[in-house]
Phi, psi and omega in degrees: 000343148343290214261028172264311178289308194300317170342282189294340181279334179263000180288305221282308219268349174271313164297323188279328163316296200273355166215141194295350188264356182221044187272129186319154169280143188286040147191138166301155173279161189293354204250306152340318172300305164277325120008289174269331143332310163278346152094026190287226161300319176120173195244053164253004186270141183257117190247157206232173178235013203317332168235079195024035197221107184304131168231139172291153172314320185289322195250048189260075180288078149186159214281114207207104183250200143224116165290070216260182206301310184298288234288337205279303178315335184288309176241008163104030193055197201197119142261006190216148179305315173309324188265000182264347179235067168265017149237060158255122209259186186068327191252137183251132133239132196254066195260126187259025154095343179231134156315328182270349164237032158264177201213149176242167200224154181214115146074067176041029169282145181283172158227149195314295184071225205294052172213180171281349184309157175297165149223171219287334166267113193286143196241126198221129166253166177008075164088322277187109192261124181266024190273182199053149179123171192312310200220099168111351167302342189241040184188139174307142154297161172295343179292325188264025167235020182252109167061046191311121134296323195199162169210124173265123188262131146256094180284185194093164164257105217261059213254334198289324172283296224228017136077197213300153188043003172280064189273304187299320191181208161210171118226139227223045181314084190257147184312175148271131187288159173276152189241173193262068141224173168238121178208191200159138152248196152185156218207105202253143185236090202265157137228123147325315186247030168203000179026069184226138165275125179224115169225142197196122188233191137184161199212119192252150159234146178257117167276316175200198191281339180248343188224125166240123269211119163227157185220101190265130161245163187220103166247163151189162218221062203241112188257007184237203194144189205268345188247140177210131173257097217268357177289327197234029141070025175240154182278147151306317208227042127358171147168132165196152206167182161212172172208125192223157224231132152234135199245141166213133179234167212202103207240136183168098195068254183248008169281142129211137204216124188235096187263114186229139173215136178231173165184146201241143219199097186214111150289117194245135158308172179232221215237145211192116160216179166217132179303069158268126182245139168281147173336111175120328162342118171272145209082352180228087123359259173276031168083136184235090187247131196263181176303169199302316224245339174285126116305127187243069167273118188328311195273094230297137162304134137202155193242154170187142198214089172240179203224146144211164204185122171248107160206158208226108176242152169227134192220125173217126200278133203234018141085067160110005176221153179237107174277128172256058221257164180213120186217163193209157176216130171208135181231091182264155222212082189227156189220158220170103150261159184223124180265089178340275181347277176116011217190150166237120186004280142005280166326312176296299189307330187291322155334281157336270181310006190245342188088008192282296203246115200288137192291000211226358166299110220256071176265112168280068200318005159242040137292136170208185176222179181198074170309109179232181202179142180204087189253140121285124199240135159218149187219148148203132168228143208258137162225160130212147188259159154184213210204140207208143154086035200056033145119025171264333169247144178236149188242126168222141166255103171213181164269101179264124166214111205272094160225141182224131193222107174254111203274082173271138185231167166220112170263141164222092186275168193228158130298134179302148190204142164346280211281346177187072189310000184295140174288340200135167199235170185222109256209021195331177170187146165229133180231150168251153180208124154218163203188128168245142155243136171217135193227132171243152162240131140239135193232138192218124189294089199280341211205154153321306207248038194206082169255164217197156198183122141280108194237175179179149162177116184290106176257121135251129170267128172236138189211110170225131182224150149199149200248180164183183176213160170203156194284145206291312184309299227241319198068031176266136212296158201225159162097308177101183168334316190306340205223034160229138201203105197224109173217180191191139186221130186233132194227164158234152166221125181248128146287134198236163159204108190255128169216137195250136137242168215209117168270104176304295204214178146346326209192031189213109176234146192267336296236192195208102153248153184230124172186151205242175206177173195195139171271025254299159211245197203191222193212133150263122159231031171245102205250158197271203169278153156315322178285002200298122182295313156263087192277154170335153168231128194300321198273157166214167173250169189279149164233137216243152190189141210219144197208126162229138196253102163256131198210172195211142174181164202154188168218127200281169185294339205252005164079047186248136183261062157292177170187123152214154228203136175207147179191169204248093207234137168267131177252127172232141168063048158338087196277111165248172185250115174243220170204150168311337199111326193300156177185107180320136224095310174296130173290323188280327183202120180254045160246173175323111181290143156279106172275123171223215189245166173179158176299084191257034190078228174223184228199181186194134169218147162280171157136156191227117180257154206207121159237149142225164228201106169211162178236154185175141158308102163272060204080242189267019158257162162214151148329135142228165186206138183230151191224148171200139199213115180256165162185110211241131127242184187170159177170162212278134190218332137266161168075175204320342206223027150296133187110340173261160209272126179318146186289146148062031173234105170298123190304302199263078181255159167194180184195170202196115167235142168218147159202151213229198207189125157187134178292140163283291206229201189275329169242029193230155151211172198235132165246114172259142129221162173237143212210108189234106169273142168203163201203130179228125159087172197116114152270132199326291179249143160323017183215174190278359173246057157287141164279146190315175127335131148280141185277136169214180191221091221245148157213129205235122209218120224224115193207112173191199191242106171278120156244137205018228181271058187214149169200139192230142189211131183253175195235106147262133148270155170044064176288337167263024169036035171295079132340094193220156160285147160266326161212145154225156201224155170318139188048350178273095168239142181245165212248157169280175163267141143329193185286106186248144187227090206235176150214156176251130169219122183233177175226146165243166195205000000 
């Protein structure tokens, strides 16, 4: 297989020429760097690290893309998940109007949502897995979208490398590193119709021949928007902050060693629904529905997400092995209110009178809640690779160890009353998590073109919480027995992963994969009202999942970049998201529902996924045009909720980019792109009486001018101003963002 891999760096490098998603990065990467140091392809070969190892991409069999850092520029850069993997074919954002409880989803994998649970998506900055903890574990921070090199999308179940939760995938968001030149952009940002301001940057220095200094920023300034909460004069979907990132590297002889600190300071939107109930309802006579875009909540919205985060990663070369440490600290900090109701004094009475909401309807207009989560993360992992027998067999070996301690609390208030003078509780929890890992790969040349690959890895997890609750007014313990909550779950896991590939052609690979993974299981500790018809239950177990894969990828002679890919996964002891029952309406418990995880037996899922890539010429410009098509099902096949169809899994996603390039004059050229996502079928929830998915159609359209090293570019997102849900719940619906309309201007240097 030796002359397969050589095969393959020129097939990759023929891929990297024709398309910006598969395009040099805008700083070469360490590995690129060495690449062309060896006198390889040139550093346009885009090499991944997806099995913790540099490789080329084209010859990675398993379904594995890249986003770099040009292509993102391309399309205006990501600030949200949703906008960096909206040509991903497989990946769902799961988006909850907020960064701090939204998710991301891969190849019909479930999701937490409104709970403390892992997800289903291994989440990786440079290597370094950040996920977990009460609040804010299942979605990148905006810091971590700051000054992107590359991003490795891996579908699939990647559980033998990249360990606990990766059932669906990974991603692998990694910086751009300092490179040994001075160079630097910056990038000012208007949008119109939210009038939020983005300014964003970074600046590199070659200090000397061995060492380099990059400083990366992120502001932004947005006090309006689309959701207004009109009691407290604020937009829902808010945002202001900063975010700032400094890197130093130190290159020299068989060291490169790169020490980065960061830190994030943000009011993030926050979680925004609007209350409809129909006519007939008991207790809503005449129906209560509030406007698409007002909310009149008593209780002021806000969100807020800060960070700091220290990591050290090293690489030192031993001369036919590569030694690898990664050691990372990170401590976010997310907060979140919420106005249970939904309605405010005023508003209820008004109600009242119209006859819309029955006077005898047992609503409390202060009820609210007030989330806060404080996770601390340290991680470290050590590998080394190489290589034998004259480069047919290659090896790796490491190591892991995972520790997180998360202080989460939920306050919640009432009005006080004769019959129960409390103001409201206070509900603290503390969970501990720790996890060693030890992991190997072997991969072996039976032929040129016939290789076999091995992966394993032994994980123990110790996971402990304990919770309570007291009254806010007294601090006296409240609940009784139900709400002293002291557990502790000690689990092992071994994960495998097998692969045969088979080099079709020149530029064409075949491959098979069979591989297991585990999702962990964990504590519900937001426990439910006392009125709940299904109250919570604290425990859940790890869910395991076992996936096999046939896949096809390569370049065509004519220099078109396909991959397709299908596959098949058993899910046991299936971790889903249900809800207590509870619902503003409801004669039994007329609040807001507590959603939590629980064991819903066990599911099975499909789907066959499709990308294609191609670049061409267009007079003295060029072009490219990317296709990417998904089609997924999945559904409950033992225990209580066998026969129903998995949550938050879109039968259909796909997407379409085109973009072009093309010189006026010698210091003028013209840049477009269009970006068009969609997503069809599917039902919301776990149950048999869910409402579908909403379907849409997202188009995002991009036009402007490089003059020399200046570039001015308007914008539309959601450029046809399509308005769909994102999520609904009984009396609940949330909203898509509307239409934006900005220009951008940015310089390089």
């Amino acid at each position: 297989m030796y002359a397969m891999k050589k095969h393959f760096l020129i097939g990759a490098s023929a891929l990297a020429m024709m398309s910006p998603a598969f395009a040099g990065d805008l700083v070469a990467s360490q590995q690129a760097e060495e690449a062309a140091q060896a006198g390889g392809a040139g550093p346009e070969i885009i090499l991944v690290t997806a099995r913790r190892r540099s490789e080329a991409l084209t010859g990675v069999p398993t379904a594995a893309s890249v986003i770099d850092g040009q292509a993102l520029l391309e399309r205006g850069g990501a600030t949200t998940a949703g906008e960096l993997l909206a040509d991903q074919p497989s990946v769902r954002f799961n988006n909850l109007n907020s960064s701090i409880t939204s998710e991301i989803s891969m190849r019909a994998s479930s999701t937490a949502r409104a709970t403390n649970g892992d997800p289903s998506v291994g989440l990786f900055r440079n290597g370094s897995y950040i996920a977990g903890g009460g609040v804010g574990g299942r979605n990148f921070a905006r810091l971590d979208y700051l000054d992107i090199g590359r991003v490795e999308v891996l579908r699939g179940t990647q559980g033998a490398l990249y360990g606990r939760n990766a059932v669906g995938g990974a991603v692998n968001i990694i910086s751009a590193e300092p490179v040994f030149e001075n160079t630097g952009y910056l990038r000012a940002n208007y949008g119109f119709d939210n009038e939020s301001v983005q300014l964003q940057g970074a600046a590199n220095f070659a200090l000397s021949d061995t060492v380099a200094f990059r400083l990366s920023a992120d502001i932004v300034e947005q006090d309006s928007g689309f959701f207004y909460n009109p009691q407290n004069d604020v937009y829902f979907d808010q945002q202001s902050g900063h975010g700032l990132r400094g890197q130093v590297r130190w290159r020299e002889g068989n060291w490169d060693v790169v020490l980065l600190a960061e830190t994030q300071e943000l009011t993030t939107p926050t979680i925004h629904y609007q209350i409809d109930i129909p006519a007939g309802t008991p207790g809503f006579p005449g129906g209560y529905t509030q406007p698409v875009f007002s909310y009149p909540w008593n209780t002021p919205p806000r969100a807020s997400q800060d960070i700091d985060a220290v990591q050290f990663r090293v690489g030192y070369d031993l001369e036919g092995a590569r030694l690898s440490s990664t050691t990372l600290w990170r401590v976010r900090n997310s907060q979140y209110d919420l106005d249970n109701d939904a309605i405010n004094p005023e508003e209820l009475a008004n109600a009242v009178a119209a006859g819309q909401i029955s006077p005898f309807t047992p609503l409390d207009p202060n009820t609210s809640s007030f989330v806060v989560d404080e996770t601390s993360l340290f991680s470290q992992d050590v590998h080394l690779t190489g290589d034998a027998m004259g480069g047919r067999l290659e090896w790796l070996v490491g190591g892991e160890f995972l520790s997180y301690d998360s202080s989460f609390s939920v306050t919640t208030t009432r009005t006080p009353t004769v019959a129960d003078p409390s103001p409201g509780n206070i509900a603290p929890a503390q969970l501990d998590f720790e996890s060693a890992a030890a992991y190997g790969l072997l991969s072996y040349d039976l032929t040129e073109r016939f290789n076999i690959t091995g992966e394993l890895r032994y994980t123990r997890d110790t996971r402990s919480i304990s919770a309570r609750m007291f009254d806010l007014a007294t601090g006296a313990p409240l609940g009784g027995a139900a709400r002293v909550i002291d557990a502790e779950i000690d689990a092992d896991n071994l994960s495998y992963n097998f692969t045969a590939a088979y080099d079709l052609s020149d530029t064409a690979l075949a491959y098979l994969k069979i591989g297991t993974s585990y999702r962990a299981g964990g504590f519900n500790t937001r426990l439910s009202d006392p009125r709940a018809p299904n109250p919570v239950v604290v425990l859940f177990d790890n869910e395991n999942s076992t996936s096999y894969e046939l896949g096809f990828r390569g370049t065509t002679p004519g220099g078109t970049y396909f991959a397709v890919a299908g596959y098949f996964t058993q899910l046991r002891d299936l971790i889903a998201q249900v809800d207590d029952g509870c619902f503003v309406g409801s004669t039994v418990c007329p609040v807001s529902a507590v959603a939590y995880l629980t064991n819903a037996g066990d599911a099975e899922s499909w789907g066959i996924e499709a990308e294609l890539s191609r670049s061409f010429d267009i007079g003295r410009g060029t072009g490219r045009i990317a296709l990417s098509a998904s089609r997924q099902e999945g559904e409950v096949t033992a225990g209580p909720l066998s026969g129903l169809s998995l949550a938050q899994v879109p039968e259909w996603l796909a997407s379409a980019s085109f973009s072009l390039n093309y010189p006026l004059s010698d210091t003028i050229s013209f840049h477009g792109n269009a970006l068009l996502s969609t997503q069809s079928g599917g039902r919301q929830e776990l149950t048999a009486t869910s409402v579908e998915l909403d379907d849409y159609q997202l188009l995002n359209l991009r036009a402007g001018l490089d003059i020399g090293s200046y570039r001015i570019t308007a914008y539309a997102t959601n450029a046809l101003d399509q308005l769909y849900f994102v999520a609904r719940a009984p009396t609940i619906n949330r909203y898509n963002q509307p239409r934006v309309i900005g220009i951008e201007l940015g310089y390089r240097w």
